[in-house]
HTML snippet that shows the backbone in 3Dmol.js (N, CA, C, O; Angstrom):
<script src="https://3Dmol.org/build/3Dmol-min.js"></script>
<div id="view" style="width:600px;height:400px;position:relative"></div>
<script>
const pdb = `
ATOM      1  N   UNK A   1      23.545  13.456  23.397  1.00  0.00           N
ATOM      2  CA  UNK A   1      23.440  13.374  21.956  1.00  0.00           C
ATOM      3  C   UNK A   1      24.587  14.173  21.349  1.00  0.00           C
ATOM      4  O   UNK A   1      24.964  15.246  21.820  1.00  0.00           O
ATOM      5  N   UNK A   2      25.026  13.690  20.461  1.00  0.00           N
ATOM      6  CA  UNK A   2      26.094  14.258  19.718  1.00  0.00           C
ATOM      7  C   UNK A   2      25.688  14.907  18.182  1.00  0.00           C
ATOM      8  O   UNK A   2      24.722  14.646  17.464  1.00  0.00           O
ATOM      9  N   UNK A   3      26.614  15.684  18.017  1.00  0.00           N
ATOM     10  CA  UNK A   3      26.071  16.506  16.679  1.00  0.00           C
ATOM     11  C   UNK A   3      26.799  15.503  15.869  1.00  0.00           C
ATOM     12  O   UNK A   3      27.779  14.898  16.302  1.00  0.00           O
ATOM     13  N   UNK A   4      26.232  15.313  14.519  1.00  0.00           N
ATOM     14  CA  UNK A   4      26.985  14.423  13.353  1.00  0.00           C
ATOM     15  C   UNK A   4      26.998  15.534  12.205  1.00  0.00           C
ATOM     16  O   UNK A   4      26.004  16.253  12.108  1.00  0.00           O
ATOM     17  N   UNK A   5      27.818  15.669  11.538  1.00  0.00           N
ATOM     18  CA  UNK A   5      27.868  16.348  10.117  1.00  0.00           C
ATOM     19  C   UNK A   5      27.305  15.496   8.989  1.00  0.00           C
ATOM     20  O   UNK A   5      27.369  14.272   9.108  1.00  0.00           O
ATOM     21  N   UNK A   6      26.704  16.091   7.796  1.00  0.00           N
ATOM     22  CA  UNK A   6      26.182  15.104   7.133  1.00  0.00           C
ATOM     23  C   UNK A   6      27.669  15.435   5.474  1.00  0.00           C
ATOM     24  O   UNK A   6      28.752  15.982   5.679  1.00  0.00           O
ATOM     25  N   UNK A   7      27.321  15.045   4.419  1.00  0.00           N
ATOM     26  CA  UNK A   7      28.075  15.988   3.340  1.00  0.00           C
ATOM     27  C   UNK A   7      26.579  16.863   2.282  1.00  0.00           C
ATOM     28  O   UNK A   7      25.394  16.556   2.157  1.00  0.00           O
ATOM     29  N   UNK A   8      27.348  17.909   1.759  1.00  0.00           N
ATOM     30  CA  UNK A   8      25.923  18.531   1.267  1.00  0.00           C
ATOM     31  C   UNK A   8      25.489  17.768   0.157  1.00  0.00           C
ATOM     32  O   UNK A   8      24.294  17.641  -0.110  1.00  0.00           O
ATOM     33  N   UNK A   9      26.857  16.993  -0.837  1.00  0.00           N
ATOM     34  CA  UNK A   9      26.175  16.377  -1.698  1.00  0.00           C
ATOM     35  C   UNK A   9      26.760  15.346  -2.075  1.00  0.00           C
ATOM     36  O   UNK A   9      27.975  15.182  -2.181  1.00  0.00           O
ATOM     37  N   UNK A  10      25.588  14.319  -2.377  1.00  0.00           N
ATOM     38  CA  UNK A  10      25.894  12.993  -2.527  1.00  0.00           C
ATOM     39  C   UNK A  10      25.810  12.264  -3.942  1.00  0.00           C
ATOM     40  O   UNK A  10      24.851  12.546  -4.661  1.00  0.00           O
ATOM     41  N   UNK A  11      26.779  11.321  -4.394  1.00  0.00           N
ATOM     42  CA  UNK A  11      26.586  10.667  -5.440  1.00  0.00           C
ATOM     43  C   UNK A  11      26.355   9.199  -5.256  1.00  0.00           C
ATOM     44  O   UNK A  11      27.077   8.320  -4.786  1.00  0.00           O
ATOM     45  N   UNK A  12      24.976   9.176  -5.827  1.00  0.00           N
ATOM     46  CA  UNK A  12      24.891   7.329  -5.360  1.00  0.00           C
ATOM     47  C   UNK A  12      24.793   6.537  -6.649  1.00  0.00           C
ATOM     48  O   UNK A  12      24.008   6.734  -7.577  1.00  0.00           O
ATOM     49  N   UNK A  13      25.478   5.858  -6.571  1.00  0.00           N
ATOM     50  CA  UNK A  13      25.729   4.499  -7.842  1.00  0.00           C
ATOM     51  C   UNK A  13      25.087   3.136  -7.502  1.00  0.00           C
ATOM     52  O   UNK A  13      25.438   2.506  -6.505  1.00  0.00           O
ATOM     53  N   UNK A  14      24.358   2.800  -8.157  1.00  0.00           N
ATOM     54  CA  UNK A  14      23.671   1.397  -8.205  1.00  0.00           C
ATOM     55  C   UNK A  14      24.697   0.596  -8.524  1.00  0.00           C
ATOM     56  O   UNK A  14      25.501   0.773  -9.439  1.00  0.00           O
ATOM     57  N   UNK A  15      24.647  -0.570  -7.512  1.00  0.00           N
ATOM     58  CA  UNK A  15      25.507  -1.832  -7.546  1.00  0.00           C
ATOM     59  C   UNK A  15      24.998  -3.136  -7.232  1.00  0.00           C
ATOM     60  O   UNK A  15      25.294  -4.013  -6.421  1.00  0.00           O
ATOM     61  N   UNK A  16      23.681  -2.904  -8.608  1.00  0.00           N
ATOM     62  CA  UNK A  16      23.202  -4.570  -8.994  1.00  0.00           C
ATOM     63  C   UNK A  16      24.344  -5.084  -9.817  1.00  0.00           C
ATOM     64  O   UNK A  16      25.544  -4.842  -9.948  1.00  0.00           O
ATOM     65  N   UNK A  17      23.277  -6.057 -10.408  1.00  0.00           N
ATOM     66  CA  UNK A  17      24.790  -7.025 -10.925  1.00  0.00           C
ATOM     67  C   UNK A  17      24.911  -6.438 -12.277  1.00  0.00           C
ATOM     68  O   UNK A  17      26.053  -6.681 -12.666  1.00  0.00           O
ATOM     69  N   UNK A  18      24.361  -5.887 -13.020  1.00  0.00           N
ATOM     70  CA  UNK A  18      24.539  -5.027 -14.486  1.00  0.00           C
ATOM     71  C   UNK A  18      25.834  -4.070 -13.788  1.00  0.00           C
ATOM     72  O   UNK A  18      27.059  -4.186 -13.793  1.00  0.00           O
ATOM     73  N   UNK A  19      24.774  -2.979 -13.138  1.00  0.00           N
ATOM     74  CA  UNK A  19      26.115  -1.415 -12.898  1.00  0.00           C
ATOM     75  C   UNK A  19      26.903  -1.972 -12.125  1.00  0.00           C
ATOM     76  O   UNK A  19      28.011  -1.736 -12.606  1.00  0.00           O
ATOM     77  N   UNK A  20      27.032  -2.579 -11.205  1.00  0.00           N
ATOM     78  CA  UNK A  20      28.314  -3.375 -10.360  1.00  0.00           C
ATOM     79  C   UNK A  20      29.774  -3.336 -11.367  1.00  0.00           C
ATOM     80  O   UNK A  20      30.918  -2.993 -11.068  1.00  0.00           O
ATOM     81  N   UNK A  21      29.247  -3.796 -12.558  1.00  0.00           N
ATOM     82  CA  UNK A  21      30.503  -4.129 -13.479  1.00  0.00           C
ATOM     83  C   UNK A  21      31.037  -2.536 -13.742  1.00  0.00           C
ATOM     84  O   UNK A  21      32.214  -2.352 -14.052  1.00  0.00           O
ATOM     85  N   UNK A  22      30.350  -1.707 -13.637  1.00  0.00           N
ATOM     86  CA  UNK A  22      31.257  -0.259 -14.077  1.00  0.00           C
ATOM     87  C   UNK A  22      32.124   0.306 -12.747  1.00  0.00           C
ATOM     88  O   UNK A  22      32.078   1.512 -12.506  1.00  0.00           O
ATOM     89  N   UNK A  23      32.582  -0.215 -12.251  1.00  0.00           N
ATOM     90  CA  UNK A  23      33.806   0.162 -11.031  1.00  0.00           C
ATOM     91  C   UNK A  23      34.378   1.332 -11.234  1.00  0.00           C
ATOM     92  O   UNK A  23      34.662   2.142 -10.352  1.00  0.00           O
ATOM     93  N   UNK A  24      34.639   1.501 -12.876  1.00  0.00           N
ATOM     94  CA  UNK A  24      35.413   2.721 -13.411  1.00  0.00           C
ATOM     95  C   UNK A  24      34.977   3.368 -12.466  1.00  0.00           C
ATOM     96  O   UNK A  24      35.602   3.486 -11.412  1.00  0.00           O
ATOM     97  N   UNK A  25      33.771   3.921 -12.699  1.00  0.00           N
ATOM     98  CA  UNK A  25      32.388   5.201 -13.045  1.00  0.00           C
ATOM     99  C   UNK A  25      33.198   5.346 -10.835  1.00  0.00           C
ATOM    100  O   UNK A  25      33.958   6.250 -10.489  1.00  0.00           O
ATOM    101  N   UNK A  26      32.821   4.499 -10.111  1.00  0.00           N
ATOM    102  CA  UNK A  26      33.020   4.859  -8.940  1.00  0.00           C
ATOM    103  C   UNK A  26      34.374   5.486  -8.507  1.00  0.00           C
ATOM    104  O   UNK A  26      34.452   6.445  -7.738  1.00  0.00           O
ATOM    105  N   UNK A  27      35.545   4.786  -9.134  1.00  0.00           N
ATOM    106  CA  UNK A  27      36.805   4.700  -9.051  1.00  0.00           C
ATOM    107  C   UNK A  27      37.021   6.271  -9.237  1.00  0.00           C
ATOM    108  O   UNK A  27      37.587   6.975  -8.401  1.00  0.00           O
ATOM    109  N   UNK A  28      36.571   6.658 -10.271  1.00  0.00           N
ATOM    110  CA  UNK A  28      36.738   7.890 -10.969  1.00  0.00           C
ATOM    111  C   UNK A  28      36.031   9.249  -9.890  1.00  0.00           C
ATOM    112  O   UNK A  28      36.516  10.313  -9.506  1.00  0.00           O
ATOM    113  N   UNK A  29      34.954   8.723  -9.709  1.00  0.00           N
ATOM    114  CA  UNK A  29      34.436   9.744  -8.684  1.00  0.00           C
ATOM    115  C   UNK A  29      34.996  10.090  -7.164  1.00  0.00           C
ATOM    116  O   UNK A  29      35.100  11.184  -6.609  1.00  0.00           O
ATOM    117  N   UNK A  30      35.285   8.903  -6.743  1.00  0.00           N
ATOM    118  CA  UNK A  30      36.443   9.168  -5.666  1.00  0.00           C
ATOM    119  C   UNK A  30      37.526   9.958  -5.939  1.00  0.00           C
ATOM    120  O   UNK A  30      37.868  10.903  -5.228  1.00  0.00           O
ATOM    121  N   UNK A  31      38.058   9.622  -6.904  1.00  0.00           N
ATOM    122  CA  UNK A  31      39.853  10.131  -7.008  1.00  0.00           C
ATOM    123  C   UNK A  31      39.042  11.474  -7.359  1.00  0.00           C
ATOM    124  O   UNK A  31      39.210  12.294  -6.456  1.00  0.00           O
ATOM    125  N   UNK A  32      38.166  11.984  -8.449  1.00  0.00           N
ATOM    126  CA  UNK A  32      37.720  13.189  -8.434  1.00  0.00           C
ATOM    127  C   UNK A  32      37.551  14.210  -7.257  1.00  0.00           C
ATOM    128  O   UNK A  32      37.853  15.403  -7.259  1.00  0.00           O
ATOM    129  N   UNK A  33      36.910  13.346  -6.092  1.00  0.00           N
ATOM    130  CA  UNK A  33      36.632  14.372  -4.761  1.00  0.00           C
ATOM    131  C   UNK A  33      37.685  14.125  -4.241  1.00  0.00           C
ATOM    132  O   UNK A  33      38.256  15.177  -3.953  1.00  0.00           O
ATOM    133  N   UNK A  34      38.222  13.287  -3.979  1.00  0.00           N
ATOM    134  CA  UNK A  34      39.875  13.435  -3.176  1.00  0.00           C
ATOM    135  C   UNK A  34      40.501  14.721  -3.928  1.00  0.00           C
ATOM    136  O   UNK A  34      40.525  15.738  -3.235  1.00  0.00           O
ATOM    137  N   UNK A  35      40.975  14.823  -5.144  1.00  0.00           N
ATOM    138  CA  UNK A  35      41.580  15.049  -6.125  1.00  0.00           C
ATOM    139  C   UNK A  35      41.208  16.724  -5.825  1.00  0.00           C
ATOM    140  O   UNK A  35      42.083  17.588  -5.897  1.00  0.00           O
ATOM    141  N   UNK A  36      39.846  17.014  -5.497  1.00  0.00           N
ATOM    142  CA  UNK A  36      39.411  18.430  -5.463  1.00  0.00           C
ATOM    143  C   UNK A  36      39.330  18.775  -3.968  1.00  0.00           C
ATOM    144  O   UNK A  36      38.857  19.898  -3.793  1.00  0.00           O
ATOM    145  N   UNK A  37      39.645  18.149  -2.887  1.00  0.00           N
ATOM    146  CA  UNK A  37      39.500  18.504  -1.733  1.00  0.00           C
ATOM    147  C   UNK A  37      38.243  18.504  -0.848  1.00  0.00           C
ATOM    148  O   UNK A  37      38.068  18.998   0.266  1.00  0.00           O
ATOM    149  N   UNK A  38      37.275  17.694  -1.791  1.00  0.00           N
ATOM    150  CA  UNK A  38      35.872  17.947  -1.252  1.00  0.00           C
ATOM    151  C   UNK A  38      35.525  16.386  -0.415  1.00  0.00           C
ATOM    152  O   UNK A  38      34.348  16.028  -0.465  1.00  0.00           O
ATOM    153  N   UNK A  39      36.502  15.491   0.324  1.00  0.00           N
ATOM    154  CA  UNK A  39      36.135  14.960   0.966  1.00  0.00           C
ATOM    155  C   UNK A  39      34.670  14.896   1.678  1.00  0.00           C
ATOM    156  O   UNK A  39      33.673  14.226   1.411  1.00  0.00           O
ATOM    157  N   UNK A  40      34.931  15.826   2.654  1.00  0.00           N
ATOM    158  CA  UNK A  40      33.685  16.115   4.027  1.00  0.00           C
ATOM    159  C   UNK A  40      32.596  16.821   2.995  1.00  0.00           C
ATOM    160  O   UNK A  40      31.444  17.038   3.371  1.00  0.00           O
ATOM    161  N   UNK A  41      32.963  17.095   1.925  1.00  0.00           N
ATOM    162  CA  UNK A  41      31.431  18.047   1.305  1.00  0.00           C
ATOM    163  C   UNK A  41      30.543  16.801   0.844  1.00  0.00           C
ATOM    164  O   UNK A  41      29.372  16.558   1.139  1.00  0.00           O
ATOM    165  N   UNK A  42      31.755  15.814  -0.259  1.00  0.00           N
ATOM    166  CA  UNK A  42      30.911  14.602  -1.054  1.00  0.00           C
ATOM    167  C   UNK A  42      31.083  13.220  -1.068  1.00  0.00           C
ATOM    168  O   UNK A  42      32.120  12.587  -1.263  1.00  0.00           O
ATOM    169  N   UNK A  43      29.866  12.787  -0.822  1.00  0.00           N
ATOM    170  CA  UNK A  43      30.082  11.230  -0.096  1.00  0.00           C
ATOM    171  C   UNK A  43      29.293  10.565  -1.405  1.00  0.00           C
ATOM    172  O   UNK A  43      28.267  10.901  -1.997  1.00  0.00           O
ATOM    173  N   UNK A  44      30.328   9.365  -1.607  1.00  0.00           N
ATOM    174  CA  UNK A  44      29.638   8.169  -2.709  1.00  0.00           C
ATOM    175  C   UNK A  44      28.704   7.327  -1.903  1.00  0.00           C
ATOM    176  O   UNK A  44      29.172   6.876  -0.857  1.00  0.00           O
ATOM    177  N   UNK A  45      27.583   7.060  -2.173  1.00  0.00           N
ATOM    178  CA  UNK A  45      27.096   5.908  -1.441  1.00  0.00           C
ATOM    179  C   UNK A  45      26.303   4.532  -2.764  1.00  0.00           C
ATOM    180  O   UNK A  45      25.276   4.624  -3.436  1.00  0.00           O
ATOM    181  N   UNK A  46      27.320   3.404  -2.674  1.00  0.00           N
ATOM    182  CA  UNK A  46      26.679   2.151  -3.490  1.00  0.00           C
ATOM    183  C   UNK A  46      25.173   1.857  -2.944  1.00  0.00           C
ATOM    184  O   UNK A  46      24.848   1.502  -1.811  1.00  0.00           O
ATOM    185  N   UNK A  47      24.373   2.100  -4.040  1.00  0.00           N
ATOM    186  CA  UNK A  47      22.765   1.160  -3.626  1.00  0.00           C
ATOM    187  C   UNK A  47      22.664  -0.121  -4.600  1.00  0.00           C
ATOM    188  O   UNK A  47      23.329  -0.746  -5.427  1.00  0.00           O
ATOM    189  N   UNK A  48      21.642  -0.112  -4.087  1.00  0.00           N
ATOM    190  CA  UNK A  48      20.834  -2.149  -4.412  1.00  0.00           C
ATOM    191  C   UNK A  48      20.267  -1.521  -5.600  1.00  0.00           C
ATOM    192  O   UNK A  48      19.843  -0.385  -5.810  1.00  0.00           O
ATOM    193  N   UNK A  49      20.384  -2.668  -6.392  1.00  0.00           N
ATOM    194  CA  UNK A  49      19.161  -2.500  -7.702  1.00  0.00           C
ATOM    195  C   UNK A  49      18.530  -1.514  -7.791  1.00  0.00           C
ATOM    196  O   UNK A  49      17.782  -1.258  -6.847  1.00  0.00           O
ATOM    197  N   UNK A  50      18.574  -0.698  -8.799  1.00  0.00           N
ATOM    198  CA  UNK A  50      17.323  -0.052  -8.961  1.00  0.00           C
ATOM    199  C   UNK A  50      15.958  -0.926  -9.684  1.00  0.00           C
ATOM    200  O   UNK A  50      14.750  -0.778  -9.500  1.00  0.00           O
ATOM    201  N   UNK A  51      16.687  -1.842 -10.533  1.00  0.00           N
ATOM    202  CA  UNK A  51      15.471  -2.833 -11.408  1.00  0.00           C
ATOM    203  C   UNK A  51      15.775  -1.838 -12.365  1.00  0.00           C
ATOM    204  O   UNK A  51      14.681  -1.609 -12.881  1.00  0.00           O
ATOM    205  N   UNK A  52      16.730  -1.014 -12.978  1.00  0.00           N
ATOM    206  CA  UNK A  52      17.018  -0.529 -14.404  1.00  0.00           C
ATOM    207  C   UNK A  52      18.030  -0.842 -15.087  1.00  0.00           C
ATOM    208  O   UNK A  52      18.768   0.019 -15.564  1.00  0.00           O
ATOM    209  N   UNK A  53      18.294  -2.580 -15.299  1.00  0.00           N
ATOM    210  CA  UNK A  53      19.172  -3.102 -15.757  1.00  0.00           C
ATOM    211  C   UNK A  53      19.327  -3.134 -16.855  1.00  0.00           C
ATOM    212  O   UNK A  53      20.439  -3.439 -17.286  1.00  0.00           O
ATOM    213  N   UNK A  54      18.407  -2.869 -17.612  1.00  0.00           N
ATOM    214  CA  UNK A  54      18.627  -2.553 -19.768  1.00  0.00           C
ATOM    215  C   UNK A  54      19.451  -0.897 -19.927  1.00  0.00           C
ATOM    216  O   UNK A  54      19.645  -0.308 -20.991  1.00  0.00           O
ATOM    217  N   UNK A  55      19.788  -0.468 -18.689  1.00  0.00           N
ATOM    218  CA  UNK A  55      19.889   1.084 -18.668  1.00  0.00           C
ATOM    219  C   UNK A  55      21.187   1.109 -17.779  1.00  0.00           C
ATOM    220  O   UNK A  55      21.088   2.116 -17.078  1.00  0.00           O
ATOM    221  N   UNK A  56      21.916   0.698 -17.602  1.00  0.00           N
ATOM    222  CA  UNK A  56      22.882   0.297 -16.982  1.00  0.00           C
ATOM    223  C   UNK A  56      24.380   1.323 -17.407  1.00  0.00           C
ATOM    224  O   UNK A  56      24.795   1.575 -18.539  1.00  0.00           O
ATOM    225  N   UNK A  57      24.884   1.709 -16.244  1.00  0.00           N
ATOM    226  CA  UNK A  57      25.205   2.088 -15.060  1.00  0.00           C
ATOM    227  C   UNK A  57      24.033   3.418 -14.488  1.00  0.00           C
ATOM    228  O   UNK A  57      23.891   4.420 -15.188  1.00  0.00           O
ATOM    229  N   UNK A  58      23.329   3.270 -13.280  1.00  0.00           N
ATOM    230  CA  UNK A  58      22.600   4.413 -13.229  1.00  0.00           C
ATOM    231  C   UNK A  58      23.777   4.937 -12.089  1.00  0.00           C
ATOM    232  O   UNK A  58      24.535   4.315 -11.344  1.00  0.00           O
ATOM    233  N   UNK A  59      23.554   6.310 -12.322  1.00  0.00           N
ATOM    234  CA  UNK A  59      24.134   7.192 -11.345  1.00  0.00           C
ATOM    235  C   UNK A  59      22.972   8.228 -10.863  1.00  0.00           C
ATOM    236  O   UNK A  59      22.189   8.689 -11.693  1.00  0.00           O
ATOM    237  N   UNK A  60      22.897   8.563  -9.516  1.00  0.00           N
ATOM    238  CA  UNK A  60      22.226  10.063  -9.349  1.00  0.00           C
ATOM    239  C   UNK A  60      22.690  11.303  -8.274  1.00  0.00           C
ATOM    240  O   UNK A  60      23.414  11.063  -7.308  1.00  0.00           O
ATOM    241  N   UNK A  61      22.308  12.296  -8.500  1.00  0.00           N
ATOM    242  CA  UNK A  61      23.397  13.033  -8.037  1.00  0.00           C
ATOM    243  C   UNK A  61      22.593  13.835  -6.798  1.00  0.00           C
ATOM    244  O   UNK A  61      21.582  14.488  -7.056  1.00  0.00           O
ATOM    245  N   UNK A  62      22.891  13.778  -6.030  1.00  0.00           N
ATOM    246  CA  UNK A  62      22.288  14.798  -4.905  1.00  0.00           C
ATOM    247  C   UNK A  62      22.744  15.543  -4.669  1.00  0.00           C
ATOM    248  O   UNK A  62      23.958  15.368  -4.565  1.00  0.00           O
ATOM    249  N   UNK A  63      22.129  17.214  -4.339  1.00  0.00           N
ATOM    250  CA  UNK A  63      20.790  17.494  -3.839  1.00  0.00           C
ATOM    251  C   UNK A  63      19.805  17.611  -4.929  1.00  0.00           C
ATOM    252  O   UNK A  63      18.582  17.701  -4.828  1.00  0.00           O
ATOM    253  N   UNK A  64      20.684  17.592  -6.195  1.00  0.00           N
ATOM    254  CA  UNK A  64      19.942  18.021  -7.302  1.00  0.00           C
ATOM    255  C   UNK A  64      18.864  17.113  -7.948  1.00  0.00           C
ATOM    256  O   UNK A  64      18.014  17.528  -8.736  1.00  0.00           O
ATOM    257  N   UNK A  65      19.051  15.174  -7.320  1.00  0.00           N
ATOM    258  CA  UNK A  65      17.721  14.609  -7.876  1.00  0.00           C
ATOM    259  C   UNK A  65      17.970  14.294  -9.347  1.00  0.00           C
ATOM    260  O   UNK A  65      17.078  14.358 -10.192  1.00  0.00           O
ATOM    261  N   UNK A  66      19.221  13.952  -9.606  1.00  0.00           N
ATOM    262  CA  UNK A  66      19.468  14.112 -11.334  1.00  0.00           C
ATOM    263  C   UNK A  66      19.677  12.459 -11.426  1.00  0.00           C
ATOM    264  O   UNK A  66      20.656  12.092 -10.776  1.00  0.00           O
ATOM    265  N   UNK A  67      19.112  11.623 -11.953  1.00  0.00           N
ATOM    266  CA  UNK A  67      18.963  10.183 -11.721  1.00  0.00           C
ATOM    267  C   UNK A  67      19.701  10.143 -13.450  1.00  0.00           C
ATOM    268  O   UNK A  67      19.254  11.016 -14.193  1.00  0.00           O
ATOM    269  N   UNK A  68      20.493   9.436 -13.903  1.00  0.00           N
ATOM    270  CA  UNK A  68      20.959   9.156 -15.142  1.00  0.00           C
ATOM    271  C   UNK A  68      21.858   7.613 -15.634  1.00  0.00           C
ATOM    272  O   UNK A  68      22.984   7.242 -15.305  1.00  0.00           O
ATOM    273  N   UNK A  69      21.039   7.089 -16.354  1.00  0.00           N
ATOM    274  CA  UNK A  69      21.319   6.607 -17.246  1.00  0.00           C
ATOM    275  C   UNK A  69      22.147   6.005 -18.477  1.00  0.00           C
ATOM    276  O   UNK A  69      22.151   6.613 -19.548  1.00  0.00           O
ATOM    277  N   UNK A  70      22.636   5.169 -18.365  1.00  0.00           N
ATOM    278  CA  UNK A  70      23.700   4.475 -19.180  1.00  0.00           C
ATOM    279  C   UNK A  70      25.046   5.820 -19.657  1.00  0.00           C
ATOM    280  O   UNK A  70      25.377   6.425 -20.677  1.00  0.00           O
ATOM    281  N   UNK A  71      25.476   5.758 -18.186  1.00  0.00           N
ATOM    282  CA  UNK A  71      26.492   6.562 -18.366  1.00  0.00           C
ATOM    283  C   UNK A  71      28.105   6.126 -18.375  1.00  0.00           C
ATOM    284  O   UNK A  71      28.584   5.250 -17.655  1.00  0.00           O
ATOM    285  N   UNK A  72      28.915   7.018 -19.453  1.00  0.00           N
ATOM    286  CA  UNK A  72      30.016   6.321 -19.573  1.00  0.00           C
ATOM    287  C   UNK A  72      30.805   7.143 -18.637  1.00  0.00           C
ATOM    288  O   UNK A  72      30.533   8.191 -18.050  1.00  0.00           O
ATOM    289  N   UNK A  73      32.347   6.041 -18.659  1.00  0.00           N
ATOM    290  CA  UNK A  73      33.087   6.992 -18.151  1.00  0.00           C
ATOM    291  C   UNK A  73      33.782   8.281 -18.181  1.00  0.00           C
ATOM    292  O   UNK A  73      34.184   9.068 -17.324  1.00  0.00           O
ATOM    293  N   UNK A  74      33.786   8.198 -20.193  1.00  0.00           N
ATOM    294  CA  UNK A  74      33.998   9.476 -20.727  1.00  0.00           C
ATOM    295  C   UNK A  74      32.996  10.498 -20.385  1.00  0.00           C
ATOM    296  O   UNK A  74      33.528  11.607 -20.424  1.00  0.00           O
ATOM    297  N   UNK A  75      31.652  10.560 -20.040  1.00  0.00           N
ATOM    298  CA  UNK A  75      30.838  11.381 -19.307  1.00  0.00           C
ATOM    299  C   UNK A  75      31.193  11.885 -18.044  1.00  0.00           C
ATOM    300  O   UNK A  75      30.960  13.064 -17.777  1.00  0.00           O
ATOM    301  N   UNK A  76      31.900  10.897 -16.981  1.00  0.00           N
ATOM    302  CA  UNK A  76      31.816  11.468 -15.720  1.00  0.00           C
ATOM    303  C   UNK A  76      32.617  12.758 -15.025  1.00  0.00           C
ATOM    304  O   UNK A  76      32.492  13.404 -13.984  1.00  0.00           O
ATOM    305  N   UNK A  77      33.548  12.774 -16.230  1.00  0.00           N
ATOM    306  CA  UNK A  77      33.998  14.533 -15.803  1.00  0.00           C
ATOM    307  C   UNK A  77      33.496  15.411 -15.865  1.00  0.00           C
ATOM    308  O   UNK A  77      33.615  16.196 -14.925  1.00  0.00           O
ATOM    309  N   UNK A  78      32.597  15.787 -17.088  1.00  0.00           N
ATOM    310  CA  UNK A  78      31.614  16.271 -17.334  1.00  0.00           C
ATOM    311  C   UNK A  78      30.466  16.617 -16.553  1.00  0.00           C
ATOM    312  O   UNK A  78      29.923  17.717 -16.650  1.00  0.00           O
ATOM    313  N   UNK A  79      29.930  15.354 -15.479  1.00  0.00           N
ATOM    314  CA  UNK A  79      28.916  15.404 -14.954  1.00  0.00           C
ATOM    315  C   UNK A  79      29.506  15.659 -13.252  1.00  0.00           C
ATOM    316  O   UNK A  79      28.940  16.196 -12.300  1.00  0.00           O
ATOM    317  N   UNK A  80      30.600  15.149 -13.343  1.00  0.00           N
ATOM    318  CA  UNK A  80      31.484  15.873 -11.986  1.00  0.00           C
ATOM    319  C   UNK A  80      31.442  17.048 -11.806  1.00  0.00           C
ATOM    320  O   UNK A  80      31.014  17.596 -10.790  1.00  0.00           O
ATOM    321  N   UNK A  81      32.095  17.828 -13.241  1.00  0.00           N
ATOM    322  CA  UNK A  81      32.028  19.001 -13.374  1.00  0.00           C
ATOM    323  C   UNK A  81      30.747  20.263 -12.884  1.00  0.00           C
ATOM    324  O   UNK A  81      30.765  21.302 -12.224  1.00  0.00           O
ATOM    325  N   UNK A  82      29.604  19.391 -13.706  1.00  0.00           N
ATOM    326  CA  UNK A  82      28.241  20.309 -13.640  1.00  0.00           C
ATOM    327  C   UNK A  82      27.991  19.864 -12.180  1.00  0.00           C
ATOM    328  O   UNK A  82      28.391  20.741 -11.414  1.00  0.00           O
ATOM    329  N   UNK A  83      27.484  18.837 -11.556  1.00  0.00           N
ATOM    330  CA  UNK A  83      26.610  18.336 -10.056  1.00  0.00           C
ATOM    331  C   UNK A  83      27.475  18.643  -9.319  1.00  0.00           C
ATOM    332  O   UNK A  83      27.187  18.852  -8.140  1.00  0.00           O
ATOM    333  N   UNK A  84      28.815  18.771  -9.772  1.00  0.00           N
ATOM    334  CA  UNK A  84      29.267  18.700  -7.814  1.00  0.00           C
ATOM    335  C   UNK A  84      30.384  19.733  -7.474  1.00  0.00           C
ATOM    336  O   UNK A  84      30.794  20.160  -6.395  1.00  0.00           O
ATOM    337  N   UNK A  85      30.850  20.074  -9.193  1.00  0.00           N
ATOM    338  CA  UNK A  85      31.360  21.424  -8.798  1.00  0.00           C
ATOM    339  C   UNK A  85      30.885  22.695  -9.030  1.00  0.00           C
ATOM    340  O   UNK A  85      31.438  23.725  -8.642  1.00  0.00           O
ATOM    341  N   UNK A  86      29.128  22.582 -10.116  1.00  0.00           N
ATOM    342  CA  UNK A  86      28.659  23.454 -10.359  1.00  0.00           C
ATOM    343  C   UNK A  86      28.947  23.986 -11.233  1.00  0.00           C
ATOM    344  O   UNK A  86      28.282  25.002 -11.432  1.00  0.00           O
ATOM    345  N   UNK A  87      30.105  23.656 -12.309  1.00  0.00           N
ATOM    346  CA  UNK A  87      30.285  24.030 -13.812  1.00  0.00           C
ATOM    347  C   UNK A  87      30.079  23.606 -14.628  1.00  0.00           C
ATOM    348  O   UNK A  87      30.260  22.394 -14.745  1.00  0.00           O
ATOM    349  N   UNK A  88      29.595  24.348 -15.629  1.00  0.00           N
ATOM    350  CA  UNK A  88      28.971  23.620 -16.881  1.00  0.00           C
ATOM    351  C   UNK A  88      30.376  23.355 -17.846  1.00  0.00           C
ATOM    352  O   UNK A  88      30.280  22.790 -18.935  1.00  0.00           O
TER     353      UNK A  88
END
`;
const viewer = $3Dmol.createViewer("view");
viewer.addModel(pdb, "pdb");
viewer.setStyle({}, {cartoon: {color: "spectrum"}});
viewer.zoomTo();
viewer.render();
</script>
């Protein structure tokens, strides 16, 4: 058995067919963790539907459990900022 590393925190983006269309929102979060060096710490992972398509793009942020809601892209520095680098 081999040891695997996991990352401590994860951002997962819904990619039904509503949030699918916000590519930004992902685009942005990558170049963000590249951009900060936190590769191996933070991993994007695309999910299936949530079934909250009037609410569209959901994002949520792990470890913290922060599930949100029709978020723009002008938000996601902001929310980069607080979940994953810990500044408000």
């Amino acid at each position: 058995m081999s040891h695997v590393t996991f990352p401590e925190k994860t951002i997962l983006i819904c990619d039904g067919s509503k949030c699918g269309k916000h590519k930004e929102l992902r685009k942005f979060f990558k170049e963000s963790i590249k951009d900060h060096g936190l590769k191996d710490e933070v991993e994007i992972v695309k999910i299936e539907c949530t079934d909250r398509c009037k609410h569209a793009p959901i994002v949520c942020f792990q470890p913290q459990n922060q599930w949100l809601s029709e978020v723009t892209i002008w938000q996601a520095d902001s929310l980069f900022k607080k979940f994953i680098l810990e500044k408000e």
